[in-house]
mmCIF file of the N, C-alpha and C atoms, coordinates in Angstrom:
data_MODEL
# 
_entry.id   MODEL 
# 
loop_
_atom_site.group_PDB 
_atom_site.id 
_atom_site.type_symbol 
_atom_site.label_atom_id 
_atom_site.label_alt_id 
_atom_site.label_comp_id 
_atom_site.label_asym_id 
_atom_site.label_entity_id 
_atom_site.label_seq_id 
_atom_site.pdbx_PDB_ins_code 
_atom_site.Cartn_x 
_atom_site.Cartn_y 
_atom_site.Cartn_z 
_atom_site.occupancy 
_atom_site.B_iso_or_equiv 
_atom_site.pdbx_formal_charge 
_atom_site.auth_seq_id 
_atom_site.auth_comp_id 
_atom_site.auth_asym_id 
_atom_site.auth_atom_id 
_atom_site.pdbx_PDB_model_num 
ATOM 1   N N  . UNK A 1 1  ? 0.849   -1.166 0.000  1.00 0.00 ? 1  UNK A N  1 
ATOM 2   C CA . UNK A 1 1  ? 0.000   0.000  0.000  1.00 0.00 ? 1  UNK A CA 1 
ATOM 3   C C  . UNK A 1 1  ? 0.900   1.235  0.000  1.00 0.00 ? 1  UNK A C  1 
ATOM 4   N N  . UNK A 1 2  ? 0.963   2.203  -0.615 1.00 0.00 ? 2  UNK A N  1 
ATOM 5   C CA . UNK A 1 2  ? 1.309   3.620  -1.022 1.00 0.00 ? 2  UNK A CA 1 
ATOM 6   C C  . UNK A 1 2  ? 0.905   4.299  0.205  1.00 0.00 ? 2  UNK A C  1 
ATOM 7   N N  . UNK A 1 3  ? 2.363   5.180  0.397  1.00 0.00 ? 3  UNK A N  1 
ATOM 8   C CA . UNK A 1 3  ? 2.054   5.951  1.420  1.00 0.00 ? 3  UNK A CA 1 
ATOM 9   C C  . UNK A 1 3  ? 0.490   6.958  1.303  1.00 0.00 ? 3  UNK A C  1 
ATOM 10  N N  . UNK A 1 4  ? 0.314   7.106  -0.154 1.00 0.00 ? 4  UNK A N  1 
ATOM 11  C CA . UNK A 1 4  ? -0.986  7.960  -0.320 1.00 0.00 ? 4  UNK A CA 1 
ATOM 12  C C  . UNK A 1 4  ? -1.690  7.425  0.447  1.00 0.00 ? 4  UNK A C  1 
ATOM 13  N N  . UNK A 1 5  ? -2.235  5.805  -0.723 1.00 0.00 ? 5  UNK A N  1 
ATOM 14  C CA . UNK A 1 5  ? -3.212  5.249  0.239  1.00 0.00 ? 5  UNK A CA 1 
ATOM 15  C C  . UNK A 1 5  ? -3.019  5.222  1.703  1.00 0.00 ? 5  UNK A C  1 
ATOM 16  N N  . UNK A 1 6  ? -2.273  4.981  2.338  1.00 0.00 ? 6  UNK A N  1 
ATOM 17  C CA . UNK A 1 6  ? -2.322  4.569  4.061  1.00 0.00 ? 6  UNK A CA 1 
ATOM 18  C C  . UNK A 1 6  ? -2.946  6.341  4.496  1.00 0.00 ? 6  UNK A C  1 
ATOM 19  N N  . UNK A 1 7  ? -2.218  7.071  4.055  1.00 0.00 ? 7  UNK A N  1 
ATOM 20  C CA . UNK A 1 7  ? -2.908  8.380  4.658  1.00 0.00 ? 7  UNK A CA 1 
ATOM 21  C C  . UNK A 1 7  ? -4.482  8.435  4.282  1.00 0.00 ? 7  UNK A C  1 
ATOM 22  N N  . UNK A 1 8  ? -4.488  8.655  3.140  1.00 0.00 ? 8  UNK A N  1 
ATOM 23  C CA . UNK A 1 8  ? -6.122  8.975  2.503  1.00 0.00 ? 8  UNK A CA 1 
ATOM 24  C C  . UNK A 1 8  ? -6.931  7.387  4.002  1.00 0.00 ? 8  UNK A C  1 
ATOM 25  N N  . UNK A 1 9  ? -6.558  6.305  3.963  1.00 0.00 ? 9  UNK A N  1 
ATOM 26  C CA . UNK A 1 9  ? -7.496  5.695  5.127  1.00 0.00 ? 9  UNK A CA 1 
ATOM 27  C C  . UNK A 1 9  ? -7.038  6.017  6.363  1.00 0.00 ? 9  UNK A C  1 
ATOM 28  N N  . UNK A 1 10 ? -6.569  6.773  6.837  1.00 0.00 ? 10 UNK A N  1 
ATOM 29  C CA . UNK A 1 10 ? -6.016  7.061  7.835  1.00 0.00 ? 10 UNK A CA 1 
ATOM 30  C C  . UNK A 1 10 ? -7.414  8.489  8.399  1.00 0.00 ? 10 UNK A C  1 
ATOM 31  N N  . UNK A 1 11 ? -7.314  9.461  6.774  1.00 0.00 ? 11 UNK A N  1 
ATOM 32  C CA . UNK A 1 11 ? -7.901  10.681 6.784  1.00 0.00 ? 11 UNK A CA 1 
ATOM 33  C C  . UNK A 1 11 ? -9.499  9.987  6.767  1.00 0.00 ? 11 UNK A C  1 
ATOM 34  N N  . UNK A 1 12 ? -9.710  8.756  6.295  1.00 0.00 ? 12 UNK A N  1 
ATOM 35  C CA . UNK A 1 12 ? -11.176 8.722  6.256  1.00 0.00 ? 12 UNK A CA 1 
ATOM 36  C C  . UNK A 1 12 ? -11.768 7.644  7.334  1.00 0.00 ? 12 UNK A C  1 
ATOM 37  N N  . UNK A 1 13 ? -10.781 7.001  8.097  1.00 0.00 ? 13 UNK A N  1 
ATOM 38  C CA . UNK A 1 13 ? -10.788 6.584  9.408  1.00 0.00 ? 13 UNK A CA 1 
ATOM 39  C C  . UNK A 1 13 ? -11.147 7.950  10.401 1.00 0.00 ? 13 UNK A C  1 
ATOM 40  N N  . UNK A 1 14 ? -10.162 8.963  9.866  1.00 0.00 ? 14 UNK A N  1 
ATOM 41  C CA . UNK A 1 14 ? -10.715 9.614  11.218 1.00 0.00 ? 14 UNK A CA 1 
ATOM 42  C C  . UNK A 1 14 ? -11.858 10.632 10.989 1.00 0.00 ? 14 UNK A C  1 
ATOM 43  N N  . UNK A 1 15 ? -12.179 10.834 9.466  1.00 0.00 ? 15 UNK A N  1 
ATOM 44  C CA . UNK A 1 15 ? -13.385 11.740 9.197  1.00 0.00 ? 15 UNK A CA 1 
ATOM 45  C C  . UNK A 1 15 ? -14.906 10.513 9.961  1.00 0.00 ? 15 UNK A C  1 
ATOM 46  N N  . UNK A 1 16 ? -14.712 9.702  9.523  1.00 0.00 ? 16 UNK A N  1 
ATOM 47  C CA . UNK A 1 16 ? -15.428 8.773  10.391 1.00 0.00 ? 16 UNK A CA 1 
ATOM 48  C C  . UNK A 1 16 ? -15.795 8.622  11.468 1.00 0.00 ? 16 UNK A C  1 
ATOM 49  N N  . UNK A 1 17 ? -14.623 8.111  12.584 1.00 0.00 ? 17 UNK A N  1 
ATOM 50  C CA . UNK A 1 17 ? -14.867 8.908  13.937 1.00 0.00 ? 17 UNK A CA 1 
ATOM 51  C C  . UNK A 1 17 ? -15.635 10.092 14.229 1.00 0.00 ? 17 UNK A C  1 
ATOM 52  N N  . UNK A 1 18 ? -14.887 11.028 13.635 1.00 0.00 ? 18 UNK A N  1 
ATOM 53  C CA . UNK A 1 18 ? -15.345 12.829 13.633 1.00 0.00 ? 18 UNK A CA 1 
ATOM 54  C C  . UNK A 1 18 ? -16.973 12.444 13.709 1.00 0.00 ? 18 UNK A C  1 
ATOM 55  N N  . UNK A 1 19 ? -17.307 11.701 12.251 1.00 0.00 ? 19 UNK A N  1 
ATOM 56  C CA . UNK A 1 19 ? -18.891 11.806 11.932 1.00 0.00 ? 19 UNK A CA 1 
ATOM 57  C C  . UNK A 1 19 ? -19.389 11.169 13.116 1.00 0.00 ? 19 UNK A C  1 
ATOM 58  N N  . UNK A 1 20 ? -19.099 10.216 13.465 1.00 0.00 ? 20 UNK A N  1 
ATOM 59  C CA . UNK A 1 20 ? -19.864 9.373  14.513 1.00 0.00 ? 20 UNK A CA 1 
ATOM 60  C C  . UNK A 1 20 ? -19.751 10.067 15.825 1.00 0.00 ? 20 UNK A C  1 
ATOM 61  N N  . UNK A 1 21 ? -18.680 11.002 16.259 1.00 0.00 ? 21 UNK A N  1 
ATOM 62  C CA . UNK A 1 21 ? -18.621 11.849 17.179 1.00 0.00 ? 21 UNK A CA 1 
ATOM 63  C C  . UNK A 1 21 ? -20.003 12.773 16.920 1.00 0.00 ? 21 UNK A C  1 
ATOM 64  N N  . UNK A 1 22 ? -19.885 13.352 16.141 1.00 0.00 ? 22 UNK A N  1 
ATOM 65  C CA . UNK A 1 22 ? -21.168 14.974 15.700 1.00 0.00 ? 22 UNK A CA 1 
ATOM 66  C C  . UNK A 1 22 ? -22.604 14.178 15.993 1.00 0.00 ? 22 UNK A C  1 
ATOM 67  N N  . UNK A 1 23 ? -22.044 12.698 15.352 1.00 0.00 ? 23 UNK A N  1 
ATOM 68  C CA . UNK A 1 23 ? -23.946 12.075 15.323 1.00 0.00 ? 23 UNK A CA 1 
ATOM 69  C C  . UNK A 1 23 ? -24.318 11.952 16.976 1.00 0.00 ? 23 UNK A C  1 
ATOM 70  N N  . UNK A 1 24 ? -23.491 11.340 17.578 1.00 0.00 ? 24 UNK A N  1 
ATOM 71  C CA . UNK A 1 24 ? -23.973 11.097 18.813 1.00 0.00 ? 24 UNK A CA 1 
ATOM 72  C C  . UNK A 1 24 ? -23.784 12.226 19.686 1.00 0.00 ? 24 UNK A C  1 
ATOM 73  N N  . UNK A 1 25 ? -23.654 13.453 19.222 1.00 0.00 ? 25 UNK A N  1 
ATOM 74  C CA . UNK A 1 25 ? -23.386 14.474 20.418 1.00 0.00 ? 25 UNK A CA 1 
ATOM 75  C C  . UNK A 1 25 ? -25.121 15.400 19.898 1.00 0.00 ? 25 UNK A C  1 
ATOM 76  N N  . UNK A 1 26 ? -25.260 15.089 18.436 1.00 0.00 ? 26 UNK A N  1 
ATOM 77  C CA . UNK A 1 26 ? -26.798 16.060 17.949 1.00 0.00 ? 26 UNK A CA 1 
ATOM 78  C C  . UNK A 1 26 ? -27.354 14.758 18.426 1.00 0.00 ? 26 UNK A C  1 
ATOM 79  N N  . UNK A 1 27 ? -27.315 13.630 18.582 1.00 0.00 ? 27 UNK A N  1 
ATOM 80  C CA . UNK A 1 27 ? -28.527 12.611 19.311 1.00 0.00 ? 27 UNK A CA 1 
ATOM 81  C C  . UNK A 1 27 ? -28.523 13.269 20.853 1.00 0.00 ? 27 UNK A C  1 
ATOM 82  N N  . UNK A 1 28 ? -27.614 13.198 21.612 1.00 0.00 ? 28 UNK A N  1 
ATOM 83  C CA . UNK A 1 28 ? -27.533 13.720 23.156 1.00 0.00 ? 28 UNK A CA 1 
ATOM 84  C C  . UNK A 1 28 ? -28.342 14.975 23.001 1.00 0.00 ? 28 UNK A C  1 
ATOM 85  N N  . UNK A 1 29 ? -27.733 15.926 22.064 1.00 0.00 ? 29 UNK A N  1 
ATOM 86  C CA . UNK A 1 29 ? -28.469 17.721 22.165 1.00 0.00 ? 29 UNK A CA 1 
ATOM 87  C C  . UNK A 1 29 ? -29.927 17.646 22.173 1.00 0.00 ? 29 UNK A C  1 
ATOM 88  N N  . UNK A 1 30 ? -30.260 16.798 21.255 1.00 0.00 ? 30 UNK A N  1 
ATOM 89  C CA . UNK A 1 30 ? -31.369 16.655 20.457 1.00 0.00 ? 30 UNK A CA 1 
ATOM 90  C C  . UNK A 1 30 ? -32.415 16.210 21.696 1.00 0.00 ? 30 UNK A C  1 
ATOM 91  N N  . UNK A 1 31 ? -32.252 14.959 22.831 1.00 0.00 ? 31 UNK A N  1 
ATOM 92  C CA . UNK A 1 31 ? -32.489 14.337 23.101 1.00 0.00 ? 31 UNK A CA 1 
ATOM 93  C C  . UNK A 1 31 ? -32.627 15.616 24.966 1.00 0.00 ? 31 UNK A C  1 
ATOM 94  N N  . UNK A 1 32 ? -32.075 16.372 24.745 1.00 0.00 ? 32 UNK A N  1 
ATOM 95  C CA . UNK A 1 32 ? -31.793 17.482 26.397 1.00 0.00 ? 32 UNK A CA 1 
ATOM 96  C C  . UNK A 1 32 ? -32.712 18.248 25.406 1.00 0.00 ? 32 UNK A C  1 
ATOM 97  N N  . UNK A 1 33 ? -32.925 18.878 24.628 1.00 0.00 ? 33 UNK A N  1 
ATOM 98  C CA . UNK A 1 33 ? -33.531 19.858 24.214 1.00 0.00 ? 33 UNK A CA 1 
ATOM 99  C C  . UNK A 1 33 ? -34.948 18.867 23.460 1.00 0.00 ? 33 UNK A C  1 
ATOM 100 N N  . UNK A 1 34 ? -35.484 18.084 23.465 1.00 0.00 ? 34 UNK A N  1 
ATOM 101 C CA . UNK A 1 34 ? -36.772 17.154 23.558 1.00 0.00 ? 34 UNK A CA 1 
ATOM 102 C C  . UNK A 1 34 ? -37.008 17.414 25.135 1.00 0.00 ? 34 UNK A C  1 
ATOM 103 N N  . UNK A 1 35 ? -36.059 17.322 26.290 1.00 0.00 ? 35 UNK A N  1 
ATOM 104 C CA . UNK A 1 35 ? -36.495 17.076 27.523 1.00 0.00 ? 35 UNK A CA 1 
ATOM 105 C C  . UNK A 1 35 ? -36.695 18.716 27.942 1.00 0.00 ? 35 UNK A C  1 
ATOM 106 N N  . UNK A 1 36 ? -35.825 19.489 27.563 1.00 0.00 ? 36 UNK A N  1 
ATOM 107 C CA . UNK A 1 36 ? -36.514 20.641 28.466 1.00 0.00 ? 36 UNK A CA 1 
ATOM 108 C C  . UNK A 1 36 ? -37.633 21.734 27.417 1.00 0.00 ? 36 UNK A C  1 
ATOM 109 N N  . UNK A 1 37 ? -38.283 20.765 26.349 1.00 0.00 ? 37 UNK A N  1 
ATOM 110 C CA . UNK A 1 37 ? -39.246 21.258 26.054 1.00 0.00 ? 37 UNK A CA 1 
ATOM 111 C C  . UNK A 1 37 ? -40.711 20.977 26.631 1.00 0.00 ? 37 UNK A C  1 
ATOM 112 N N  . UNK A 1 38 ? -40.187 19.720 27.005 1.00 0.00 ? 38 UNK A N  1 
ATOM 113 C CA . UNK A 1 38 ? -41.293 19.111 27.934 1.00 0.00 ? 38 UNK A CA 1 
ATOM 114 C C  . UNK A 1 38 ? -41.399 19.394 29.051 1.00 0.00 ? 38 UNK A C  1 
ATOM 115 N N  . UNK A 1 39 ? -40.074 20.057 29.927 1.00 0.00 ? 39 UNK A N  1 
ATOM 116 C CA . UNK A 1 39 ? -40.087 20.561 30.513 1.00 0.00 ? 39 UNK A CA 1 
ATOM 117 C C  . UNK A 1 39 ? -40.740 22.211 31.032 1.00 0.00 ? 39 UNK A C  1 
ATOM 118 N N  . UNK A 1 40 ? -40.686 22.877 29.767 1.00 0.00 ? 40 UNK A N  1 
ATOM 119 C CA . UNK A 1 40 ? -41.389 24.263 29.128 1.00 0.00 ? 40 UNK A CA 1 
ATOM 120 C C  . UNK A 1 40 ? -42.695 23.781 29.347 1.00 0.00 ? 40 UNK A C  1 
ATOM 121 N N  . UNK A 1 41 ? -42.802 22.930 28.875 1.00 0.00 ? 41 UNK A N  1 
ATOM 122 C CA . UNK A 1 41 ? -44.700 23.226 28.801 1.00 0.00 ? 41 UNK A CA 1 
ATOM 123 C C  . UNK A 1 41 ? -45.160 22.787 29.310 1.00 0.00 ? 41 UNK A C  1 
ATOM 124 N N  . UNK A 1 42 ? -44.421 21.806 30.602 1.00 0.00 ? 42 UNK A N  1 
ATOM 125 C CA . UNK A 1 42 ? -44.866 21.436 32.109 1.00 0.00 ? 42 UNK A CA 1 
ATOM 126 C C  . UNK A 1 42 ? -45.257 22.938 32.560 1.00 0.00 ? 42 UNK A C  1 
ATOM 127 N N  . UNK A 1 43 ? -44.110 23.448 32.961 1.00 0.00 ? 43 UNK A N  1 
ATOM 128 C CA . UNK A 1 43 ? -43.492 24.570 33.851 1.00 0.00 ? 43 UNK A CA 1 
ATOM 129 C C  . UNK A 1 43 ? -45.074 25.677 33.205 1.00 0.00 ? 43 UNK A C  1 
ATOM 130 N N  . UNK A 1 44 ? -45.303 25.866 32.061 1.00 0.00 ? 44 UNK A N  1 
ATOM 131 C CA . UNK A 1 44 ? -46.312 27.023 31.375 1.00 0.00 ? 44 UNK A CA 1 
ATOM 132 C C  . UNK A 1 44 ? -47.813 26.373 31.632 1.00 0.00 ? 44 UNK A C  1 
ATOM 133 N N  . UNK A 1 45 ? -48.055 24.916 31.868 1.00 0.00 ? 45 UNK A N  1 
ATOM 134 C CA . UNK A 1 45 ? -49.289 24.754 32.074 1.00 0.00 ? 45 UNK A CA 1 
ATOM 135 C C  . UNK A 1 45 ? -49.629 25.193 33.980 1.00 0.00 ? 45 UNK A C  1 
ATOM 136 N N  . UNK A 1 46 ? -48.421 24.481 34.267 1.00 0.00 ? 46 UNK A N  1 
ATOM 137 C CA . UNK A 1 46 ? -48.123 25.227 35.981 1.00 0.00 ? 46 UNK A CA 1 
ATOM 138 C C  . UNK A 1 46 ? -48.716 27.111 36.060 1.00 0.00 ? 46 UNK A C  1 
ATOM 139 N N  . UNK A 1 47 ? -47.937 27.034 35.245 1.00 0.00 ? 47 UNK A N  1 
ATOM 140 C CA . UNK A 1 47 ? -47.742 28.839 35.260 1.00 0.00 ? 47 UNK A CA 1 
ATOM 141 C C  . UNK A 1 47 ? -49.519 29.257 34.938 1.00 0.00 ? 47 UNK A C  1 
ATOM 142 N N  . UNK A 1 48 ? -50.049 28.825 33.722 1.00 0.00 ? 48 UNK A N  1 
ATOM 143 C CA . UNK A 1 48 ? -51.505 28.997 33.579 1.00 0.00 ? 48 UNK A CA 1 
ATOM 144 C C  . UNK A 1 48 ? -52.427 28.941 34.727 1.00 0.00 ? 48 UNK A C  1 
ATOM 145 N N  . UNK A 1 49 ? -51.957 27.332 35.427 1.00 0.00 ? 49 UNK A N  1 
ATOM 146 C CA . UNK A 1 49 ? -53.072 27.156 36.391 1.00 0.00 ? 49 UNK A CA 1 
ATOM 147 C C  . UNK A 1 49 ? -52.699 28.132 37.735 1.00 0.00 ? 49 UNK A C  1 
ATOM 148 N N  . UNK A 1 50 ? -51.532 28.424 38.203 1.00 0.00 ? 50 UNK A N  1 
ATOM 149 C CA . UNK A 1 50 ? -51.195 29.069 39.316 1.00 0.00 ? 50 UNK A CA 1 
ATOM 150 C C  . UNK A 1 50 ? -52.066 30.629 39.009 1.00 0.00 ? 50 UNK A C  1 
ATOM 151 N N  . UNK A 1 51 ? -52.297 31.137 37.852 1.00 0.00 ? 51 UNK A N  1 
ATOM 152 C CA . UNK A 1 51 ? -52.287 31.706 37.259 1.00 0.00 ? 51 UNK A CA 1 
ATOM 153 C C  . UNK A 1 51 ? -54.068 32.156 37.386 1.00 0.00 ? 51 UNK A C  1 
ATOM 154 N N  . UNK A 1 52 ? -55.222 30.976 37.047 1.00 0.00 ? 52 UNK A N  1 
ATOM 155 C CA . UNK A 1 52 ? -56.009 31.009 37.322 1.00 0.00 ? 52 UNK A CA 1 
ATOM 156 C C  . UNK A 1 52 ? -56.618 31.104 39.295 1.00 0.00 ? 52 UNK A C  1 
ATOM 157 N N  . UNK A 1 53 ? -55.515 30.164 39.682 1.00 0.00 ? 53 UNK A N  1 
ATOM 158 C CA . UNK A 1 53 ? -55.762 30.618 41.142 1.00 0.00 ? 53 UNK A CA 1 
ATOM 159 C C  . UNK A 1 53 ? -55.710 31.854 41.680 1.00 0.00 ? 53 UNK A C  1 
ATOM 160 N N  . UNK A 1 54 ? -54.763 32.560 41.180 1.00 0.00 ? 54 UNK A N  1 
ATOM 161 C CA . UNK A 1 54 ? -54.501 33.705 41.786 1.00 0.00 ? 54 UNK A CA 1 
ATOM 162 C C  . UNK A 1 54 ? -55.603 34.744 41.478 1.00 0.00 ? 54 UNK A C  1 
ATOM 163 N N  . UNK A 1 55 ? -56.652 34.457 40.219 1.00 0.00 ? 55 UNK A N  1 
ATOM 164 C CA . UNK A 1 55 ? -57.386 35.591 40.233 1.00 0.00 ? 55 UNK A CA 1 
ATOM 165 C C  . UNK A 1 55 ? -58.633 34.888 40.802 1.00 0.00 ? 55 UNK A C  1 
ATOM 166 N N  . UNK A 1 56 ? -58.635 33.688 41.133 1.00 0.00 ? 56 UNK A N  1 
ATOM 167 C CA . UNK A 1 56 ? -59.636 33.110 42.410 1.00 0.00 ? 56 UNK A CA 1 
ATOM 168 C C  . UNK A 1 56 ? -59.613 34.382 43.199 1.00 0.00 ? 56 UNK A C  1 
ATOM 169 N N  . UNK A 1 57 ? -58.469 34.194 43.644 1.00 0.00 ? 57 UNK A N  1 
ATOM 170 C CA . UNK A 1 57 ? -57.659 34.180 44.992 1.00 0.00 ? 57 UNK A CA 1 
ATOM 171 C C  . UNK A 1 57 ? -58.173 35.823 45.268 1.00 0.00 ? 57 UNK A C  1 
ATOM 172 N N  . UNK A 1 58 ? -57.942 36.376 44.357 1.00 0.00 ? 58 UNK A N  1 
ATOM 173 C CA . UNK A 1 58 ? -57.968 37.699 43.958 1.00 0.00 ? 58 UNK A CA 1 
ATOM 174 C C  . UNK A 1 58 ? -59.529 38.546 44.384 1.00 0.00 ? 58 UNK A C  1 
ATOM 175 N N  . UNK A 1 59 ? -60.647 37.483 43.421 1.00 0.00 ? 59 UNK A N  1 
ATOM 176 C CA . UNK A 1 59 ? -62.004 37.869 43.903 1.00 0.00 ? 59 UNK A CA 1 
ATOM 177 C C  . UNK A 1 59 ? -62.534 37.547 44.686 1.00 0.00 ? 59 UNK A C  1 
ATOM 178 N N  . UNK A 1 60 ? -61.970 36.618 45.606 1.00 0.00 ? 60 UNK A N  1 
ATOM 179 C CA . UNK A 1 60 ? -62.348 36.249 47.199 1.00 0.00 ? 60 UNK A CA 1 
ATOM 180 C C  . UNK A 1 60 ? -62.161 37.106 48.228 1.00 0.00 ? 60 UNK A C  1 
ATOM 181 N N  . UNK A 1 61 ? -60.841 37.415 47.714 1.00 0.00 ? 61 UNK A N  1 
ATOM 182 C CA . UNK A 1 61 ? -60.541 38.380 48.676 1.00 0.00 ? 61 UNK A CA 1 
ATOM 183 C C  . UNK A 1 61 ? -60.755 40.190 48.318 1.00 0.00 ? 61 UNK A C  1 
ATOM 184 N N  . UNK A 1 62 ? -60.998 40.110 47.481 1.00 0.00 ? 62 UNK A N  1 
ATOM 185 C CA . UNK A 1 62 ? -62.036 41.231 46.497 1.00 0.00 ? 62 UNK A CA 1 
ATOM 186 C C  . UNK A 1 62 ? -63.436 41.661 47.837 1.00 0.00 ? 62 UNK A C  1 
ATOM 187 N N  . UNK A 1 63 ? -64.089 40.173 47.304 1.00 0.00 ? 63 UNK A N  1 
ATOM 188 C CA . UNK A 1 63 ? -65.562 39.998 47.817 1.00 0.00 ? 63 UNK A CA 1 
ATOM 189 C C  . UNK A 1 63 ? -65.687 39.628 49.341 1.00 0.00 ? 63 UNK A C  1 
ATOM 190 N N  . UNK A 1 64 ? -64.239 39.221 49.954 1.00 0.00 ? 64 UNK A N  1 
ATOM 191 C CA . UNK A 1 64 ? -64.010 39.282 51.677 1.00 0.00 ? 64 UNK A CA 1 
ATOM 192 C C  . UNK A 1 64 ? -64.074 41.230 51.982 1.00 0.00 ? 64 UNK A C  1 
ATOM 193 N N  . UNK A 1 65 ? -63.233 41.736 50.956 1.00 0.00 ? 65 UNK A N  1 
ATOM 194 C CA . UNK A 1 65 ? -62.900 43.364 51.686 1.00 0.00 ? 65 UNK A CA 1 
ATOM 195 C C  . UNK A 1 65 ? -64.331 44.186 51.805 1.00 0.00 ? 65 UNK A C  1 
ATOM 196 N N  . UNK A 1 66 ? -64.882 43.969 50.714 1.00 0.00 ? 66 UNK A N  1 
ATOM 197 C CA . UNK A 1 66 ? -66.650 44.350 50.640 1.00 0.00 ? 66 UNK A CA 1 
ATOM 198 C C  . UNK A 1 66 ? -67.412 44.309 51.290 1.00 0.00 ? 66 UNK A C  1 
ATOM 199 N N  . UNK A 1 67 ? -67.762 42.880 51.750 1.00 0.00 ? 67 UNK A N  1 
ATOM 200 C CA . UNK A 1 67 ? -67.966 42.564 53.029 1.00 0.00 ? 67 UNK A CA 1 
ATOM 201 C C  . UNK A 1 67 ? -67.722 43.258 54.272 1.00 0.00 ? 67 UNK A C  1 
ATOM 202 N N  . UNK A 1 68 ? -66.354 43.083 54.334 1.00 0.00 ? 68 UNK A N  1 
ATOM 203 C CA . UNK A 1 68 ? -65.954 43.798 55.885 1.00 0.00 ? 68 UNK A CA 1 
ATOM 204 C C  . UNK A 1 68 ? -66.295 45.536 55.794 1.00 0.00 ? 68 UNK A C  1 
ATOM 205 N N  . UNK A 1 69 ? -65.980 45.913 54.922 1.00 0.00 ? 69 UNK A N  1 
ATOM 206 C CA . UNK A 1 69 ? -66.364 46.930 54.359 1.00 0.00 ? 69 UNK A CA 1 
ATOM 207 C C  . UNK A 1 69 ? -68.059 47.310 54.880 1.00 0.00 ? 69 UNK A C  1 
ATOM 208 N N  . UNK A 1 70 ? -68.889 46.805 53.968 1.00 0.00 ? 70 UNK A N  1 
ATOM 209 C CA . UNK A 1 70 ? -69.936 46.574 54.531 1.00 0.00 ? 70 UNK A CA 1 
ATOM 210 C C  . UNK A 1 70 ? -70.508 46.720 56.353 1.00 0.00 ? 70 UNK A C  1 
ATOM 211 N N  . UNK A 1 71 ? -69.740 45.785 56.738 1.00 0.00 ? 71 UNK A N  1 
ATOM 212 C CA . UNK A 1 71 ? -69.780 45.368 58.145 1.00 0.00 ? 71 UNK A CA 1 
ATOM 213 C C  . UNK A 1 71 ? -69.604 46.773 59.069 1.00 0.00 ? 71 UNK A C  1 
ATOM 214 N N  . UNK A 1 72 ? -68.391 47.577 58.812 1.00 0.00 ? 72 UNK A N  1 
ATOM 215 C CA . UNK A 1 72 ? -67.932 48.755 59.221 1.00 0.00 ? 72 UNK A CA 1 
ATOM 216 C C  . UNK A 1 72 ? -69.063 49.517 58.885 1.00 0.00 ? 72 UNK A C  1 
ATOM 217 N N  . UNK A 1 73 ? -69.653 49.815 57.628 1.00 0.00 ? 73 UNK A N  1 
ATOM 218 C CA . UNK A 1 73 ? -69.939 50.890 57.505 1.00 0.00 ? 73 UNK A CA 1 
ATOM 219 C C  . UNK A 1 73 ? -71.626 50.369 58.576 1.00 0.00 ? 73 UNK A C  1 
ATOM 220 N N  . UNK A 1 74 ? -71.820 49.287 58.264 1.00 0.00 ? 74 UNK A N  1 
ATOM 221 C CA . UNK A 1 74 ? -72.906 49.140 59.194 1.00 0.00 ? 74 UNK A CA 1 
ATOM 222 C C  . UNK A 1 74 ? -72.930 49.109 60.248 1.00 0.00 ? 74 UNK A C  1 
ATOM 223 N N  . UNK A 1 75 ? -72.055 48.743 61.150 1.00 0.00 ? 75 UNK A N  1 
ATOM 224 C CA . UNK A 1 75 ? -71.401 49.188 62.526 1.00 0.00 ? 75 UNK A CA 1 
ATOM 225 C C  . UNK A 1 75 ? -71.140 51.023 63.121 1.00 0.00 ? 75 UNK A C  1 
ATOM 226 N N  . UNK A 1 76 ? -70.850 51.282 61.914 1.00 0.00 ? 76 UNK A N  1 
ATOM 227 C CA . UNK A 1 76 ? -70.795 52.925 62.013 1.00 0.00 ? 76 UNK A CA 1 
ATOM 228 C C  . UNK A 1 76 ? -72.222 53.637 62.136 1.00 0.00 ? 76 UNK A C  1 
ATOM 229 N N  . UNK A 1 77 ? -73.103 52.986 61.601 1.00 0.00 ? 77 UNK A N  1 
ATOM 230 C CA . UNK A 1 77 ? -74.314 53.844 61.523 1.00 0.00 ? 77 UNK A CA 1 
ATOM 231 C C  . UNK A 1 77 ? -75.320 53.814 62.586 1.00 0.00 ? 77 UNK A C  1 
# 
């Protein structure tokens, strides 16, 4: 075998590697960024519902101050 040849498989031995390196590092990326998308739209349905509580939360205690409100001014009179 010619020194060419031994290099040229030498160069496509290691373009090889290289490739199989890139494939399995975009499978890993690929595979963290699948997980913290699922993670996103855990975290945003959280965020929605916390979201709806709080304006519960909001007209309860809206319709508690009214009340007391109420209470005072009827106590006052």
């Amino acid at each position: 075998m010619s020194k060419a040849a031994s290099a040229k498989d030498r160069v496509d031995s290691a373009l090889t590697r290289l490739e199989s390196m890139v494939d399995e590092r975009l499978r890993a990326e690929q595979a963290r960024a699948d997980e913290l998308a699922a993670r996103l739209d855990k975290l945003e349905r959280q965020h929605d519902e916390l979201k709806k509580v709080a304006i519960e939360v909001e007209g309860r205690l809206e319709r508690a101050m009214e009340y007391i409100r109420s209470l005072l001014a009827a106590d006052q009179q």
